[in-house]
ZADO-499710 format. One record per residue (C-alpha): residue number from 1; residue in one letter; x, y negated, z negated. Coordinates in steps of 0.001 Angstrom, whole numbers, always signed. Layout:
# ZADO-499710
<atom><n>NUM</n><res>A</res><X>X</X><Y>Y</Y><Z>Z</Z></atom>
...
//
This chain:
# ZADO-499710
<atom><n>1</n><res>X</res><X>-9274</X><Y>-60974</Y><Z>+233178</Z></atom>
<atom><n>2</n><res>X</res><X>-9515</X><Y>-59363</Y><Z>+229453</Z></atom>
<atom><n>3</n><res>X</res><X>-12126</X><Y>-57364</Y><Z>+228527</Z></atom>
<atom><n>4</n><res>X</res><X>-15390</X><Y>-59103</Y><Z>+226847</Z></atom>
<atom><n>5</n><res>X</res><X>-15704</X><Y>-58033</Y><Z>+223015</Z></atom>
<atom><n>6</n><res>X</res><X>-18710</X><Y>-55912</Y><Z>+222717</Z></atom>
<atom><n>7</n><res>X</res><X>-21772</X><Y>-58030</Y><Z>+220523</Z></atom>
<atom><n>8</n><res>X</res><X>-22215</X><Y>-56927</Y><Z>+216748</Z></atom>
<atom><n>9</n><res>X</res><X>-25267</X><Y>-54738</Y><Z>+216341</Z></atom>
<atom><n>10</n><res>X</res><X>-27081</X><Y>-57619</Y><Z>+214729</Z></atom>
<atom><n>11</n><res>X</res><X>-27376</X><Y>-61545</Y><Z>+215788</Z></atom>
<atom><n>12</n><res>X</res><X>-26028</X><Y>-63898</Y><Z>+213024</Z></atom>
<atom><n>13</n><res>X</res><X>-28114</X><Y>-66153</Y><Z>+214135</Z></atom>
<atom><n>14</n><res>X</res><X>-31485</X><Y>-65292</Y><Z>+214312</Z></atom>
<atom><n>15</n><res>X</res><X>-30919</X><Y>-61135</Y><Z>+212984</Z></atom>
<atom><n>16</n><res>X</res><X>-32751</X><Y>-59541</Y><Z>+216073</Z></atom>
<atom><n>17</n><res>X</res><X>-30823</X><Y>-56560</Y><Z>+217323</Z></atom>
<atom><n>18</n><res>X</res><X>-28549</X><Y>-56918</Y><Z>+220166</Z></atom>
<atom><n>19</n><res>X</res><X>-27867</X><Y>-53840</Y><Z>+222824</Z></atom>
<atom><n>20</n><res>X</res><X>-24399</X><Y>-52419</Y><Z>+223408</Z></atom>
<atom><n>21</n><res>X</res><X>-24378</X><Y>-54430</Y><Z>+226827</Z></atom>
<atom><n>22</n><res>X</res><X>-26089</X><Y>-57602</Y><Z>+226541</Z></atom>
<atom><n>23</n><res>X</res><X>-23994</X><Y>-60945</Y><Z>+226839</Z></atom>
<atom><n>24</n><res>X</res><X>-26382</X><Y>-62825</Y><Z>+224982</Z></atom>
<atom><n>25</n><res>X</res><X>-28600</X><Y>-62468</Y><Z>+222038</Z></atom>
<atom><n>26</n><res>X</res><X>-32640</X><Y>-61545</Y><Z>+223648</Z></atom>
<atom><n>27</n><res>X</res><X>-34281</X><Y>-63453</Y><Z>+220817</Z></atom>
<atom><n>28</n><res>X</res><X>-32487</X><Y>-66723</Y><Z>+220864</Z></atom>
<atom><n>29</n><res>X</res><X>-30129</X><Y>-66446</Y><Z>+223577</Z></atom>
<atom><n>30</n><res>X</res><X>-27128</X><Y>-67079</Y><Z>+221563</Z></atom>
<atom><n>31</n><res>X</res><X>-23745</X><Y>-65425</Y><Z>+222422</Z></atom>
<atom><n>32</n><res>X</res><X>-20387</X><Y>-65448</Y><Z>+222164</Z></atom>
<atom><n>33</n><res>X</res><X>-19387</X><Y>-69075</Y><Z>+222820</Z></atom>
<atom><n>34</n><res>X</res><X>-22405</X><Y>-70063</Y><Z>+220312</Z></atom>
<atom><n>35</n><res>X</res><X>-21281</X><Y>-68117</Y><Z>+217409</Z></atom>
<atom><n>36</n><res>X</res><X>-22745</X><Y>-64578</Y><Z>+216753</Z></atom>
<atom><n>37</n><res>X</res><X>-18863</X><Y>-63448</Y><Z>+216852</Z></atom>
<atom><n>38</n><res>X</res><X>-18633</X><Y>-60925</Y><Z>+213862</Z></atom>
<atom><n>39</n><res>X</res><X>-15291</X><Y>-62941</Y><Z>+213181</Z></atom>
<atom><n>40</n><res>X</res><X>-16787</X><Y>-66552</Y><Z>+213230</Z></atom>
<atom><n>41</n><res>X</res><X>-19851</X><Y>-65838</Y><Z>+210983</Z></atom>
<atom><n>42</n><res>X</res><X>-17340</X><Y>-64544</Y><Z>+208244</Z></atom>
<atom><n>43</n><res>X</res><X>-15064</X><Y>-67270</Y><Z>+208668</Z></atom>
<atom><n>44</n><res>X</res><X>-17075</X><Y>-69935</Y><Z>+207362</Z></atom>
<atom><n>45</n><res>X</res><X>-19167</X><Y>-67762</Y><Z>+204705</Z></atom>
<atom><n>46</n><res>X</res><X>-17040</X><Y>-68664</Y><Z>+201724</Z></atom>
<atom><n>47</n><res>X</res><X>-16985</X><Y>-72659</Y><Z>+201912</Z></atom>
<atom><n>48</n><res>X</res><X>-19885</X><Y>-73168</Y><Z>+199557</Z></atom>
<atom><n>49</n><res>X</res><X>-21454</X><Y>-76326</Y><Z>+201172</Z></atom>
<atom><n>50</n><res>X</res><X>-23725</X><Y>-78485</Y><Z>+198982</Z></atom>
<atom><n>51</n><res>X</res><X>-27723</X><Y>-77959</Y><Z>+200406</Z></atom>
<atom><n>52</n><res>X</res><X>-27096</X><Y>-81958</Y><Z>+200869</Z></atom>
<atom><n>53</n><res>X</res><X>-24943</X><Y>-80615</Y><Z>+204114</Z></atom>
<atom><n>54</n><res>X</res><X>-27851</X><Y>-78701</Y><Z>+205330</Z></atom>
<atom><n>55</n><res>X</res><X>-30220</X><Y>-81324</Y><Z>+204729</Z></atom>
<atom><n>56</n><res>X</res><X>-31946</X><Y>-82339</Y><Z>+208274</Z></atom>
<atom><n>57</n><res>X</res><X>-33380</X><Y>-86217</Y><Z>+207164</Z></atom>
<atom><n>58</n><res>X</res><X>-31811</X><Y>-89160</Y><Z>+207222</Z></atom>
<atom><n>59</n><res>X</res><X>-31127</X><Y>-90795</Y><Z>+204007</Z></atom>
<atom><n>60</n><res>X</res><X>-32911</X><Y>-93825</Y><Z>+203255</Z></atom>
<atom><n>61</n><res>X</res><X>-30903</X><Y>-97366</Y><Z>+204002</Z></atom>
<atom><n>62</n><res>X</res><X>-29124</X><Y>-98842</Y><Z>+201056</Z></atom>
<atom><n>63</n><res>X</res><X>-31459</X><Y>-101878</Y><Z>+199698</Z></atom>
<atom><n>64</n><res>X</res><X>-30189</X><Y>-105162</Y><Z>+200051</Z></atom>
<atom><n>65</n><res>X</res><X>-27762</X><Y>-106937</Y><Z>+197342</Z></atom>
<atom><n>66</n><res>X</res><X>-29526</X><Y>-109990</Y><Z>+196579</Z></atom>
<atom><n>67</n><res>X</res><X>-27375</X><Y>-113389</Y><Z>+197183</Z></atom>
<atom><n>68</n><res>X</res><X>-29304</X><Y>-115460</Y><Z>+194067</Z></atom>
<atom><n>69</n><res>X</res><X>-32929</X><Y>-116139</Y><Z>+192844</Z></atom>
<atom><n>70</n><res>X</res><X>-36193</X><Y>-115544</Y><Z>+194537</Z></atom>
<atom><n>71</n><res>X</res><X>-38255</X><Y>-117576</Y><Z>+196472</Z></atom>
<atom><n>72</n><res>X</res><X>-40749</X><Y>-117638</Y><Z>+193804</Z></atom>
<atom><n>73</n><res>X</res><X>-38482</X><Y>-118690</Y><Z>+190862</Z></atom>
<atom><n>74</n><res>X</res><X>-36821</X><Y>-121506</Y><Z>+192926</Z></atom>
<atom><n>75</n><res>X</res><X>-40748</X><Y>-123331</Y><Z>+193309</Z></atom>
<atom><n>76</n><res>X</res><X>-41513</X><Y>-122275</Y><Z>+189267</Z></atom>
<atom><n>77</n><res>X</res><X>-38140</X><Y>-124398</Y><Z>+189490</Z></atom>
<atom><n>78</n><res>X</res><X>-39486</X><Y>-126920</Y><Z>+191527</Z></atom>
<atom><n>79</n><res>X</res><X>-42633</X><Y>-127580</Y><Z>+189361</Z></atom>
<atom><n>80</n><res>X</res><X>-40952</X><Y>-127789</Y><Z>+186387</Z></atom>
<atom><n>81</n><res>X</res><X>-38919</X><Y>-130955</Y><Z>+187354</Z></atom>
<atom><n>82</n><res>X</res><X>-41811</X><Y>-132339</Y><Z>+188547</Z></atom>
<atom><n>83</n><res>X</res><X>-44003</X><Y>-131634</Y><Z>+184983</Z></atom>
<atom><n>84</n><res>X</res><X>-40914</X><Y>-132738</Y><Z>+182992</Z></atom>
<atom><n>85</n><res>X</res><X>-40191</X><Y>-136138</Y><Z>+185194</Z></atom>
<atom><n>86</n><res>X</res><X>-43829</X><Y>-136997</Y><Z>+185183</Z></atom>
<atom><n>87</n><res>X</res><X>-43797</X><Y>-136553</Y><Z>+181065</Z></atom>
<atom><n>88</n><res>X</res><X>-40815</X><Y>-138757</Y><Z>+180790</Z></atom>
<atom><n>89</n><res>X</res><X>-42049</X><Y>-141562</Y><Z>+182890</Z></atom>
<atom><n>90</n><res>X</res><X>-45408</X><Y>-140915</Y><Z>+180529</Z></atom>
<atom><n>91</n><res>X</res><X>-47708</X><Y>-140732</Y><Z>+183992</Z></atom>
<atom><n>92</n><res>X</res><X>-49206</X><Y>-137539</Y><Z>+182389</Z></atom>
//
């Protein structure tokens, strides 16, 4: 069975100091397997993420495409047939 890597001095995640022998981090309980690895917090340091990537709330549902005329415009519509109908017959 290898040898465990000893823990950095500091947590990467949280910054609390770690001792020599723990085998997880006493602050936030992170370890190995959950990334306060000297090697895996370099690793990903240079990728220069947008803050969109870090952004924690969901982004707001496209609106809808609308599929023709409003409600609304289809009676103004409506009423005007009916005003220019009764003019021609000459009932108004």
């Amino acid at each position: 069975m290898p040898d465990r890597p000893s823990p950095p001095a500091e947590c990467a995640n949280c910054g609390a100091a770690i001792p020599r022998s723990a085998q997880a981090c006493p602050a936030c309980g992170a370890d190995e397997r959950t990334g306060w690895r000297d090697s895996t917090a370099t690793l990903y340091d240079g990728l220069d993420l947008p803050d969109s990537a870090y952004a924690d709330e969901a982004a707001p549902p496209a609106p809808r495409p609308r599929r023709g005329p409003a409600w609304y415009w289809w009676c103004v519509a409506v009423a005007l047939l009916i005003f220019f109908a009764l003019a021609a017959l000459g009932l108004r």
